[in-house]
NUMAR-376134 format. One line per 2 residues: number of its first residue (from 1); their letters; for each residue x, y, z of C-alpha. Coordinates in nm, 3 decimals, padded with zeros to 5 digits. Example, Ala and Ser with C-alpha at 12.3 -4.5 7.8 and 13.67 -1.06 7.14 Angstrom:
NUMAR-376134
1) AS) 01.230:-00.450:00.780 ~ 01.367:-00.106:00.714
//
This chain:
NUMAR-376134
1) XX) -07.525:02.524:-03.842 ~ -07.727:02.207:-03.903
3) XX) -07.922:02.088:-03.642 ~ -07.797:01.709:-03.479
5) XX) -07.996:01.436:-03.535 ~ -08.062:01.180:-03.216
7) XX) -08.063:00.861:-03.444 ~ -08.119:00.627:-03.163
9) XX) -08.369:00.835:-02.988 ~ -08.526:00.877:-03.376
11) XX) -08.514:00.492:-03.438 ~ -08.692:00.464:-03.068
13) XX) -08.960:00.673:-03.166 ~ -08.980:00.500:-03.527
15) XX) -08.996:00.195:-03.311 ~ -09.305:00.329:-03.066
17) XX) -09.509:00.435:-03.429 ~ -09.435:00.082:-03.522
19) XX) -09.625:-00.046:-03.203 ~ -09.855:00.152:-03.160
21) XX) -09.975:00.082:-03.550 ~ -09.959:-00.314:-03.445
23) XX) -10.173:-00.282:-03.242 ~ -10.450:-00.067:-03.372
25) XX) -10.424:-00.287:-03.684 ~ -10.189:-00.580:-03.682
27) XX) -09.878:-00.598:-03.852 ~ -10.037:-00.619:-04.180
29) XX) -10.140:-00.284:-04.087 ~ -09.765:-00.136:-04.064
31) XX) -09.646:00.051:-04.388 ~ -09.401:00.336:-04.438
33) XX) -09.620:00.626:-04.478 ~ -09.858:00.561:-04.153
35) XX) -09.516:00.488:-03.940 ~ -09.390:00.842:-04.078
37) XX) -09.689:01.013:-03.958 ~ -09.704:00.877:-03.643
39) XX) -09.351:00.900:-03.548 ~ -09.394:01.279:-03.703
41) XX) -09.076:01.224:-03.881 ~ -09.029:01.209:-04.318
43) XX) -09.038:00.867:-04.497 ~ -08.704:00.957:-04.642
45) XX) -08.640:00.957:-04.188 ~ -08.739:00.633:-04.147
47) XX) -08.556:00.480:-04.461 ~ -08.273:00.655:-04.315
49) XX) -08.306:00.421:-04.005 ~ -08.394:00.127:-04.155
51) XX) -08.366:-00.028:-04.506 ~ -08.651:-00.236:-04.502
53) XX) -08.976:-00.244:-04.382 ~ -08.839:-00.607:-04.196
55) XX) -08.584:-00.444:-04.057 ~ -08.793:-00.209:-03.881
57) XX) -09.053:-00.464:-03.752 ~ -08.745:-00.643:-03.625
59) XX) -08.613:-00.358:-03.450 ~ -08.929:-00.280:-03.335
61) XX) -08.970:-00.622:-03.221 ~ -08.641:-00.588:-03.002
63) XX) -08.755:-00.284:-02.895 ~ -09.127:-00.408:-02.692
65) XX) -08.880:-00.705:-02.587 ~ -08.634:-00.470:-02.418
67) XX) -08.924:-00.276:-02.231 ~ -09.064:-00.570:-02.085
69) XX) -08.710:-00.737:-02.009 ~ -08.585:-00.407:-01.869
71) XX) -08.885:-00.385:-01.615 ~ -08.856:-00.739:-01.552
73) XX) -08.503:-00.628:-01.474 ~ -08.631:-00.325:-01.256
75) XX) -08.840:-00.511:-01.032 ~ -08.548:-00.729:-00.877
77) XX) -08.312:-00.425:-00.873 ~ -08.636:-00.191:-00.702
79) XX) -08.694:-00.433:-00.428 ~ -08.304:-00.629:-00.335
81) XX) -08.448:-00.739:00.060 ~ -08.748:-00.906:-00.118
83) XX) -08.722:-01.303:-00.134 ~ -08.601:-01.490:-00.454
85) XX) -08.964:-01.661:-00.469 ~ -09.079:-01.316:-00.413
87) XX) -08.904:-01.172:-00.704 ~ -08.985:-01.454:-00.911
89) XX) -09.366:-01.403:-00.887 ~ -09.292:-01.042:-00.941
91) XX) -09.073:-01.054:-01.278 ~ -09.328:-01.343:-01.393
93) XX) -09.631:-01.098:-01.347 ~ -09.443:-00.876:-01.535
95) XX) -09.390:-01.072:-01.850 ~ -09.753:-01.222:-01.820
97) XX) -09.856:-00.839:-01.924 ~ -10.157:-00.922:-01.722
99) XX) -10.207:-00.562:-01.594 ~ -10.475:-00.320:-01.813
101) XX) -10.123:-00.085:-01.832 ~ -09.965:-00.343:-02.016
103) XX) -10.284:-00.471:-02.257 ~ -10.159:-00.281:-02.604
105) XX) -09.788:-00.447:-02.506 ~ -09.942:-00.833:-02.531
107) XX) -10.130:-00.714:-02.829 ~ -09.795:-00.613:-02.962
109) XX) -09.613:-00.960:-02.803 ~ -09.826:-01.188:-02.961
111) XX) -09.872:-01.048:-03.312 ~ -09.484:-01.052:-03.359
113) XX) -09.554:-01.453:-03.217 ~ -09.741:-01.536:-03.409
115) XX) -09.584:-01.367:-03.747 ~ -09.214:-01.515:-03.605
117) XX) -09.388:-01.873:-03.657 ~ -09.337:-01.811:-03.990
119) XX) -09.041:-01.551:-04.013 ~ -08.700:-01.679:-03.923
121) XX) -08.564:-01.288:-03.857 ~ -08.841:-01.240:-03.606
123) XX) -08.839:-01.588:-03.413 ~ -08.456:-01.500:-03.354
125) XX) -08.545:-01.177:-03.203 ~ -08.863:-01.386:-03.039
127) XX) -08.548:-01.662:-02.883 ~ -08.350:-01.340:-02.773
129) XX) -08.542:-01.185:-02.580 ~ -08.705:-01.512:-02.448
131) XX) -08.346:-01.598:-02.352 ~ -08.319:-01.309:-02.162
133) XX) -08.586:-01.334:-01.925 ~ -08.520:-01.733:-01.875
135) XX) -08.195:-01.602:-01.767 ~ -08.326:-01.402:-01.504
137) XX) -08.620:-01.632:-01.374 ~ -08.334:-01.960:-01.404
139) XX) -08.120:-01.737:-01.121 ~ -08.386:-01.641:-00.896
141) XX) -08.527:-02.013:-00.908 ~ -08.214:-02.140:-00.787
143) XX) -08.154:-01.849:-00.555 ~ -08.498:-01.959:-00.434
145) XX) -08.468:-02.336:-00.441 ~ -08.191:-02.525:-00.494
147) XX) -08.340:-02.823:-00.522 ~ -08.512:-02.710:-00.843
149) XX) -08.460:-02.768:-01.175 ~ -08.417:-02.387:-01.251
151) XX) -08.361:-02.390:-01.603 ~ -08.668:-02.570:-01.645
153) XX) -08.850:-02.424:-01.372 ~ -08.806:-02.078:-01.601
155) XX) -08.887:-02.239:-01.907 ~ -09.221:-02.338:-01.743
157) XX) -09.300:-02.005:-01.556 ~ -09.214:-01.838:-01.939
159) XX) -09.458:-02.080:-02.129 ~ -09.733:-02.011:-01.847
161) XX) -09.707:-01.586:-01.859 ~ -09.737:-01.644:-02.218
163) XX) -10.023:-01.891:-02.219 ~ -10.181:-01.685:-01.990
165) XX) -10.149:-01.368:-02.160 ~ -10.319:-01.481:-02.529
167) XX) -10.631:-01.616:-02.248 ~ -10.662:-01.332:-02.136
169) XX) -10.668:-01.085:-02.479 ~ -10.921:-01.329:-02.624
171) XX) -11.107:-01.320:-02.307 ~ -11.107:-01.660:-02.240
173) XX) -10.968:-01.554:-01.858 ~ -11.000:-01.224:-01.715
175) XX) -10.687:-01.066:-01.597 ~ -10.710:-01.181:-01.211
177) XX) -10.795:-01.531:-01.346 ~ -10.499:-01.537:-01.495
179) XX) -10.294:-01.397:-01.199 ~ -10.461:-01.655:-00.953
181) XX) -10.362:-01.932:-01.173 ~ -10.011:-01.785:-01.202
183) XX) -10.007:-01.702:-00.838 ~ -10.127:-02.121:-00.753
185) XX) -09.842:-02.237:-00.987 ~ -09.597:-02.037:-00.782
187) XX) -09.729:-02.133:-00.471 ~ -09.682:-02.552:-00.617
189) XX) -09.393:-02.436:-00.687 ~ -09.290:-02.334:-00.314
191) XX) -09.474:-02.528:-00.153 ~ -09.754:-02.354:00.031
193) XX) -09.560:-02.218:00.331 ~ -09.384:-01.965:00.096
195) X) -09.655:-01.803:-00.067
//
């Protein structure tokens, strides 16, 4: 009897070669034979799963967006008696990728950035999952403050964790730098008695 084949779990793991060759090397660095060999799986597997090289960086791509989204996610859902300002600071730490856990992730993040400045397929995968996570920040900012522009307020706190995130890989900050700026934007934000 043949054996079944898991294709989403195989296109995850296709997916985690992917990233993990980004960022030992860059995406310049991705090609079908190294992705077979790290995801231990044939290249005839992986053309299976994806047509094109592009196609795989894309669901790749979607893939390091849903981790960090789905965390994002995790942290309201862990902690519901936690303040919306709370939460806020929380979910933004989480997309700054500030934490040594999380450095191959915004080595990952910012090579598909910058290669989506020029790739249309990419920067709508980019918008996605940036859409996402304004989503999430734009309710707990109004949950937090109504007074707030929360749409905006989101689109700020997004720019900022990513800002913050290519100072820190370039060492231009150092990872609590980074938070204590984040953490004195959110506190502005509040206004000091809700910090």
């Amino acid at each position: 009897m043949p054996r079944q084949v898991d294709h989403e779990e195989r296109r995850r793991r296709i997916a985690e070669a992917v990233c993990a060759l980004i960022d030992e090397q860059g995406l310049e660095g991705v090609n079908l034979r190294d992705v077979a060999t790290r995801a231990e799986v044939s290249m005839g597997a992986v053309q299976r799963c994806f047509r094109t090289k592009e196609e795989m960086l894309r669901f790749a791509l979607g893939h390091i967006g849903r981790r960090v989204t789905e965390r994002a996610h995790g942290r309201v859902v862990a902690s519901p008696a936690q303040s919306a300002a709370s939460m806020v600071g929380h979910v933004v730490g989480e997309v700054a990728l500030l934490g040594d856990e999380h450095r191959a992730e915004a080595r990952i993040w910012l090579a598909f950035l910058a290669a989506a400045a020029v790739d249309p397929a990419l920067a709508a995968g980019l918008r996605t999952s940036y859409a996402d996570l304004e989503g999430l920040l734009a309710r707990l900012v109004a949950e937090a403050s109504p007074a707030l522009d929360a749409r905006r307020e989101a689109r700020t706190l997004l720019a900022l964790a990513d800002g913050l995130t290519g100072h820190v890989l370039i060492g231009h900050r150092t990872a609590a730098e980074a938070a204590d700026l984040l953490h004195a934007h959110l506190a502005g934000l509040w206004g000091t008695a809700r910090t």
